[in-house]
N, C-alpha and C positions, 0 to 999 in steps of 0.2 A: 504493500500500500504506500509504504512512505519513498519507494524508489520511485513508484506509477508518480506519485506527487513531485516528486523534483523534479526528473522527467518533462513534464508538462508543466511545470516551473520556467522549467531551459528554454523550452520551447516559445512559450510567453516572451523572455526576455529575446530571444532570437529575433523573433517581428516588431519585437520594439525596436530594436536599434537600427533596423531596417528601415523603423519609419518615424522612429522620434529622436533627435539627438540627445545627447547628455544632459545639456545646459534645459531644454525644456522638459526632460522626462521630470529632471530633480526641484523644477518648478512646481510639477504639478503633484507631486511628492512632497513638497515643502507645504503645501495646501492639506493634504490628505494627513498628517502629521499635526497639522494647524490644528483642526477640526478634533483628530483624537485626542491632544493636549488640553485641548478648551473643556472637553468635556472631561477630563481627567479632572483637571484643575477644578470645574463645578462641581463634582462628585466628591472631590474630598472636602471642599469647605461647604459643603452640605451636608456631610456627616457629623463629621467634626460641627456642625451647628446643632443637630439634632442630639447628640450626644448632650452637650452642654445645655439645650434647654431641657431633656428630660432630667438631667441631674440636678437642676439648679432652681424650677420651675414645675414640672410636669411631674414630676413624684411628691406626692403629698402623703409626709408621713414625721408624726412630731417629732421624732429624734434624727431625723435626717442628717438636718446639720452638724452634727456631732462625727457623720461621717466623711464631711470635708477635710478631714484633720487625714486620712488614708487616701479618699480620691485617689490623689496621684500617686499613690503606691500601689493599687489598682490596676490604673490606666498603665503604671509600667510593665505589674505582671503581667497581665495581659498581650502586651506585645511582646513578652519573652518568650511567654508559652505557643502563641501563635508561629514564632521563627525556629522553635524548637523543634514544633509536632510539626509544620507545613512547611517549612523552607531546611529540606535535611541535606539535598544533595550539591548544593554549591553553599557561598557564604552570605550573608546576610549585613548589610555595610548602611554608615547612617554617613550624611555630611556631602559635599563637592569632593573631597579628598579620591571617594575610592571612583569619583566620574571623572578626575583627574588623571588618574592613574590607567585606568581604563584605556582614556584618547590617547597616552605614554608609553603604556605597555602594553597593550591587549587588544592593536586593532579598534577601536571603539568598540568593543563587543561588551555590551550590558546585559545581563540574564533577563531572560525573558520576564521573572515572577517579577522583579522591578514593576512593573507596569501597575500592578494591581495591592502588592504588599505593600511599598512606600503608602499606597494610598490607606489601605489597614492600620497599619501601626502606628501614621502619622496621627490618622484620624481619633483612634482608641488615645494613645499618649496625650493629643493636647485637649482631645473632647473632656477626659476623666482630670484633667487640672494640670498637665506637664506645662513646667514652663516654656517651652519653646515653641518656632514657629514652624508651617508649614510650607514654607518657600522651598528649602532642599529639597523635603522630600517628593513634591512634585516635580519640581524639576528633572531630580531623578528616574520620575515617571514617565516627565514629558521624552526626556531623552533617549531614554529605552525604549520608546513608542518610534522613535527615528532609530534608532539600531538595530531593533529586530526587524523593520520594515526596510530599511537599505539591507541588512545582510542576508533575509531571505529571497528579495529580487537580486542577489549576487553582484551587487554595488561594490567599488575599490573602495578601499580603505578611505580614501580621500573625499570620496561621497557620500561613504555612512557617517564618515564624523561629520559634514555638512549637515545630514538631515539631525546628529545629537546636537549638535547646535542651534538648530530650528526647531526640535523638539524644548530644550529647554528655554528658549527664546519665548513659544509660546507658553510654556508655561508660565512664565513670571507675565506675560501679558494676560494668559487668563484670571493668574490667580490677580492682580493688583488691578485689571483692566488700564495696562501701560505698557503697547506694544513698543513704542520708543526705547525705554527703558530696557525693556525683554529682548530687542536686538541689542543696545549697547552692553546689556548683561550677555550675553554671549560672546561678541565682540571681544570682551573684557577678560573673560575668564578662563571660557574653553576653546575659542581657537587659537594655536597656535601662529597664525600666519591668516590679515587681512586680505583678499583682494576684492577690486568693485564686483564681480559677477558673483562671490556671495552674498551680495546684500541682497538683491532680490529673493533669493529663497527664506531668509532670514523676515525680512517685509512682510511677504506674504504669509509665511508661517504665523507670524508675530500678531498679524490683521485678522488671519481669520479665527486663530483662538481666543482674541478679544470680542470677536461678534460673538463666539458660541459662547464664551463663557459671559455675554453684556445677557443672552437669552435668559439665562436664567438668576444672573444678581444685577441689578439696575442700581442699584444704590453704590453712591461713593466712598468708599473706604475711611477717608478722612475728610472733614470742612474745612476750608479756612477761609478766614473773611480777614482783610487786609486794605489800604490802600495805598500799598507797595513800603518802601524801604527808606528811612534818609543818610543823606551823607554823613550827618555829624554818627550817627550810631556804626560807621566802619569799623572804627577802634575795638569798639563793645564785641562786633563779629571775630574781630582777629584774637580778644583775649577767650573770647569761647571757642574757637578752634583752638588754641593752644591748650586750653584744659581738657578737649576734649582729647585729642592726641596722644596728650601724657594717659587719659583715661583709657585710650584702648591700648597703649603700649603695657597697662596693667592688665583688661581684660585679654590677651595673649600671653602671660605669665599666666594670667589664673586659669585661662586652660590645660595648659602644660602640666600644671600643679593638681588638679583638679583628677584630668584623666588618669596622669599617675597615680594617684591615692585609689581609684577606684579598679587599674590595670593590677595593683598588688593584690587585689582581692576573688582570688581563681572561680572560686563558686558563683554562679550565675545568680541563686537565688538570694544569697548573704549581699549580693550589689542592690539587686530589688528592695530589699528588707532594708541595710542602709541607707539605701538611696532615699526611698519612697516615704524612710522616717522625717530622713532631714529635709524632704523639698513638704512634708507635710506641717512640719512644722513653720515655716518659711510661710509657707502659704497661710498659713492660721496668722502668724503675725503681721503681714501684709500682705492682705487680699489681691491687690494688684497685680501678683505674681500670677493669679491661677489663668492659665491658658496663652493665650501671645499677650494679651493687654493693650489691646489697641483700643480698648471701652475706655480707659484712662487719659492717654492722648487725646480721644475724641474729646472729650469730656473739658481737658484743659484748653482744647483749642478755641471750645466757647467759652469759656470764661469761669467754669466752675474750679478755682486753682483749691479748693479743698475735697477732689476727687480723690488722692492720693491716700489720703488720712482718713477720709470716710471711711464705714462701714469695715473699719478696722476696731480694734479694742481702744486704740487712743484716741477715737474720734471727740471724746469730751472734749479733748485739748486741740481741737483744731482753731478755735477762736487764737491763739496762741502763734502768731509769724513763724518765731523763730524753733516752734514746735514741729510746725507745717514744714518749713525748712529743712530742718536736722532728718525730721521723719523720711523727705523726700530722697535728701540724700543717700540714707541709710537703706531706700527700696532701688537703688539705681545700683548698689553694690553687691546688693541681698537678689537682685535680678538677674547678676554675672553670675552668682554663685548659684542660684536656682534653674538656669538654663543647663549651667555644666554638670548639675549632678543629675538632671533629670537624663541627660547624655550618657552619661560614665554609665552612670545607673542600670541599662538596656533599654532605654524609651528611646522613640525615633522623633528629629527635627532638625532644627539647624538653627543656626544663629542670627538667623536674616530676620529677622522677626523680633526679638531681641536686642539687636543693635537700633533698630528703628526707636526700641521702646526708651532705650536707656541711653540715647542720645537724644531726644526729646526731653527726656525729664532733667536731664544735666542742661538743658536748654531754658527751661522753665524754672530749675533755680535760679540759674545766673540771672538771666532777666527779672524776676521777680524779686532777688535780693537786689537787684540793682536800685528798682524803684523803690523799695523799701527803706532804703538807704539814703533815698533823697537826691543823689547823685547826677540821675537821669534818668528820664523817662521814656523805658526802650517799649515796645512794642512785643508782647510777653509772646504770640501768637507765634508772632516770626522769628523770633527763636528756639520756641521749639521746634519747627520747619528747617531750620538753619543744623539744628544739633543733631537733628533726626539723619540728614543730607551727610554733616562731619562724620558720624560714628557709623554708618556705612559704608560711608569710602574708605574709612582708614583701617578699619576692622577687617575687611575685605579684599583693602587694595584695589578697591574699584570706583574711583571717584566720581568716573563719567555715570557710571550705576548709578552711585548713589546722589547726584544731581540730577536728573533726568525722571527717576524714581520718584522721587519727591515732587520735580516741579509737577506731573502730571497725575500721583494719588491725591494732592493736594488743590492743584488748579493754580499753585502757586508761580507761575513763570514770571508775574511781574516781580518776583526774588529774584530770580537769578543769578544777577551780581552778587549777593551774600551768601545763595547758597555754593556758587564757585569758590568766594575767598574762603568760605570755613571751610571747605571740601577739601581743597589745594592744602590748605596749609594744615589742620588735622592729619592731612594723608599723608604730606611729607612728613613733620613731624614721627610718626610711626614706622614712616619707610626709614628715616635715618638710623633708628633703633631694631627695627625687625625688618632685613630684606624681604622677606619672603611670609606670604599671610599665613592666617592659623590651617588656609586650606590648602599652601602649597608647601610648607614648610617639611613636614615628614615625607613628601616626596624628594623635596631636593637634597636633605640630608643622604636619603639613597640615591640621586643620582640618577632619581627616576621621575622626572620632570621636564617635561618639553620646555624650554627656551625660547620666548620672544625676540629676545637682543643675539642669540648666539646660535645662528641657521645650521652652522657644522654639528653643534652640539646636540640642538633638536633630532636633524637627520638622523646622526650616529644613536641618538636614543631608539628610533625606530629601528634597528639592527638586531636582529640576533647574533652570536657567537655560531652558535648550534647549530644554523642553517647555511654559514662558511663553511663549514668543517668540508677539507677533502680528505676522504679514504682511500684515495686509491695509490696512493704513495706505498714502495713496498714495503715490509717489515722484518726484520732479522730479528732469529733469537741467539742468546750471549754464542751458544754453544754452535750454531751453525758455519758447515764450511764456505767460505765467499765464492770459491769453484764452479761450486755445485747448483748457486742461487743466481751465475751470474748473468746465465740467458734471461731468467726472469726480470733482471733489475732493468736490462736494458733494453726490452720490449716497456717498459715502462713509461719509458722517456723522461723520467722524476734526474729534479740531480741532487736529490737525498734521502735519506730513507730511514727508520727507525728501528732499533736496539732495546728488543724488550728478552725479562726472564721469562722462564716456561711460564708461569703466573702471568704470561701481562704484563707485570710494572715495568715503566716504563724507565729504561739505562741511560739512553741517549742519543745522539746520530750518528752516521757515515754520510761525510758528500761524496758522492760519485766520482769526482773528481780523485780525492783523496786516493781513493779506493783504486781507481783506474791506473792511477802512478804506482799503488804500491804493490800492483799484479805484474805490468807491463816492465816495471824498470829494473826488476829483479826476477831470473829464473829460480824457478823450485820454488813458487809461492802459493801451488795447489791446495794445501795444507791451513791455509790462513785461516781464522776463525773470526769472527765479527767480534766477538770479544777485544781480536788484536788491534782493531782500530774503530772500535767503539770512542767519542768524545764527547765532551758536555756541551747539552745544546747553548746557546748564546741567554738562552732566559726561556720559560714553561709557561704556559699558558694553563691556565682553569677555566673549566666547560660555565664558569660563574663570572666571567669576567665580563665587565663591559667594551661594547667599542673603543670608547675612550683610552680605557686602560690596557686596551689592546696597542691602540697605533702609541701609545706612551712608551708601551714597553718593545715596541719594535724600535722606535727612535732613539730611546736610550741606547739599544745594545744593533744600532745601524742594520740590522735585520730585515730582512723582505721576507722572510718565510719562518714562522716557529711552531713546535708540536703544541699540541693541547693533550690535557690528561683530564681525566675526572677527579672525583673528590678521595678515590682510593688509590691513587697513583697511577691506574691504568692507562695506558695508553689509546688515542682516540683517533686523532689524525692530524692534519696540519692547518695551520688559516695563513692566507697573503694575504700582502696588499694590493695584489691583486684584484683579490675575490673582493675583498674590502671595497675598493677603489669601484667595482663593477656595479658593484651593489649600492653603492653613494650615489653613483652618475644613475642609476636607474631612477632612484629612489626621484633624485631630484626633477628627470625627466618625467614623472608621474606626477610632480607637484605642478609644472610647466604644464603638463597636458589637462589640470584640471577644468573642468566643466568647458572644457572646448567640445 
């Protein structure tokens, strides 16, 4: 059945290319992908709604609330036990990180269950109270929605990641209703290398998940009412981008520290149990936390600035500024810390969601302790807009994101200007301190991260070792006689060959050459054993090595050709720079040829 199926796969793609070029098939593909995304993206945050109002509204039962205190130790089991019982035969990955990894290492190939489980686990985590939000894991969705749909029509590498590009593209247009955005979040994050003919697929993709996903939520995200920005308040923008900077160079430590504390802990359910205690308690002290929190934000963008403090235990003292103030502060720290344990923990989300919340509220204290202070009278509004815009970009590394993001969840474009300076200067800020974001950082530590600035680098990532390898070089064991072997060596046509013991492990080489002098220039040399001119290669290769560390270690030891062994010393075969070189200029020919 599944052969009749591919089969008639082929065949499909056969008459297509017959009569539809590349650049339009993956057009129309970039639509078909739009459509699935849009609808992704409505289906989780309609879950994820329905969840939260049957918890928080639609069950009526006097002690309810006493269960809010577990909620989110809940919603985390939940999605443990779901990835345990239903997702057994590949791995199960939360965050950009392992969709980074993916486009780096793996072909763009995303499992297929992506498609449907981000939307489960996202939905169950933040419907039952996790702190985090739901932008990853759709994304996730969106993107695997473009990877299994290019690798089943038998799309290049360079295609399918086109359409995960336009899979996650729509997604953040359907989930925010901001296709702008959802192409420059692409742009930004997951392609390696711009050029103009992806932007069309990226457009279309980005446009038509925003209709499907406008069908079923019409309502805007965020309000702001504004009558734009003034000059004197510059200053005000550039010390809140600097605060905030220094604040995501700390929320990047506290991931670090966070996931560590929860990676020491092997039992999966002892993480739920911790986790689910501390984000429940977290949540009991400030309500704020349960879910993304964008009710908050909403809430301060009109004017209610004692939303934070409400319906919390301190609400008595919200009459209290400097109450209001401290408390606020103390939910913008308590909101880093409750997104990463709800993460560490086994709940699924991301941090997009999150950065919006807790750069808003760092936005609204500045501004509001400003006015308070008598100082000057900033516009509270537009700086949470502004903060929201900074702690996206710099968190992320994506500034055009997180400008673009903002002016269009908002309606805020007459910002602009100040969400650019906080943006720009938050992000450097960050970037001085941490090259690399929380979601590219444990890739580039491995070595396993595509390069915007360093094209050689990129390419050689897409290389395997393992598919250089040639075998056909010949092989000598200690004890053979060179006589005996010598018609084989030189049908070969090799001008070197390998020195293993009866076991395999691998001794060393013979150049041919060597070998050839010390037959011909001396009679009565039948007798010679590889043993006797066995030498040590120039440097060994491991079947684990990178490109990189391949053409390093030829240039070190001026080498064109060296053996490879595996991880028990055995011998394997050879890699040039050759094969290397052949395989560069391919690679890069394929990037030259795309969507032509």
């Amino acid at each position: 059945m599944y052969i009749r199926f591919v089969n008639y796969l082929d065949k499909i793609n056969q008459y297509r290319k017959s009569k539809i070029s590349n650049r339009n098939f993956l057009v129309i593909l970039a639509v078909v992908v739009g459509v699935l995304a849009g609808l992704a993206a409505a289906v989780l945050k309609s879950l994820t709604h329905h969840i939260e109002e049957f918890l928080q509204s639609d069950w009526h039962w006097k002690y309810k609330y006493y269960l809010y205190f577990v909620f989110p130790m809940i919603g985390v089991f939940l999605t443990v036990l779901y990835i345990k019982y239903f997702i057994r035969k590949t791995k199960f990955e939360t965050g950009l990180t392992p969709l980074l990894y993916a486009i780096s290492k793996k072909s763009s190939k995303i499992d297929s269950h992506n498609i449907y489980s981000q939307i489960i686990t996202a939905a169950v985590t933040v419907g039952f109270g996790g702190s985090t939000g739901l932008e990853a894991p759709i994304v996730t969705s969106g993107s695997a929605i473009g990877s299994n749909l290019g690798r089943t029509l038998g799309l290049s590498y360079r295609e399918v990641t086109m359409l995960v590009a336009c899979g996650a593209a729509a997604a953040i247009a359907g989930a925010f209703n901001s296709p702008i955005a959802g192409i420059v979040f692409a742009i930004e994050i997951l392609l390696p290398e711009f050029t103009i003919p992806a932007f069309i697929p990226l457009l279309l993709s980005a446009a038509t998940a925003a209709v499907v996903a406008r069908l079923f939520y019409t309502q805007q995200l965020f309000y702001l009412i504004t009558e734009g920005w003034e000059v004197n308040a510059l200053l005000f923008y550039v010390v809140l981008a600097g605060l905030i900077g220094l604040f995501s160079i700390f929320f990047t430590k506290a991931n670090y520290a966070i996931k560590g504390f929860f990676y020491k802990i092997k039992h999966p359910y002892s993480k739920v149990v911790i986790g689910g205690l501390l984000l429940g308690a977290l949540v009991f002290l400030f309500p704020t936390l349960y879910g993304e929190g964008y009710i908050t934000i909403n809430s301060l963008l009109k004017g209610d600035y004692l939303a934070v403090i409400n319906n919390s235990i301190f609400s008595d003292y919200n009459q209290i500024s400097g109450i209001v103030i401290l408390f606020t502060v103390a939910t913008v720290f308590m909101k880093s810390a409750a997104t990463l344990i709800t993460l560490g923990a086994g709940g699924n989300g991301g941090t997009f969601a999150p950065s919006l919340i807790m750069g808003g509220l760092i936005g609204f204290v500045f501004a509001y302790s400003v006015n308070l202070s008598g100082v000057a009278h900033l516009n509270v509004s537009n700086f949470i807009v502004a903060g929201m815009a900074g702690a996206l970009g710099s968190i992320m590394h994506a500034p055009l994101t997180g400008i673009f993001l903002i002016a269009e969840i908002t309606g805020g474009y007459i910002l602009m200007v100040p969400l650019m300076i906080t943006t720009a200067i938050s992000y450097a800020i960050n970037r001085s301190v941490q090259k690399h974001s929380i979601y590219t950082k444990a890739l580039a530590d491995k070595g396993e991260l595509l390069s915007h600035e360093d094209k050689d680098s990129t390419v050689l990532s897409q290389m395997k070792l393992r598919y250089l390898i040639e075998k056909s070089y010949p092989i000598l064991q200690l004890n053979d006689i060179i006589s005996l072997k010598m018609s084989e060596m030189v049908k070969s046509h090799k001008n070197v060959c390998a020195v293993t013991d009866e076991a395999g492990d691998f001794k060393g080489i013979i150049y041919m050459e060597d070998l050839f002098n010390e037959m011909l220039s001396t009679p009565g040399k039948e007798m010679v054993k590889a043993s006797d001119l066995v030498q040590q290669a120039p440097n060994v290769l491991s079947e684990s090595d990178d490109l990189k560390q391949v053409l390093e270690k030829m240039e070190q030891e001026n080498a064109w050709i060296l053996p490879v062994v595996d991880e028990a010393n055995r011998y394997v075969g050879f890699v040039s720079k050759t094969a290397i070189f052949n395989k560069y200029r391919a690679l890069l020919m394929r990037q030259n040829d795309y969507m032509d």
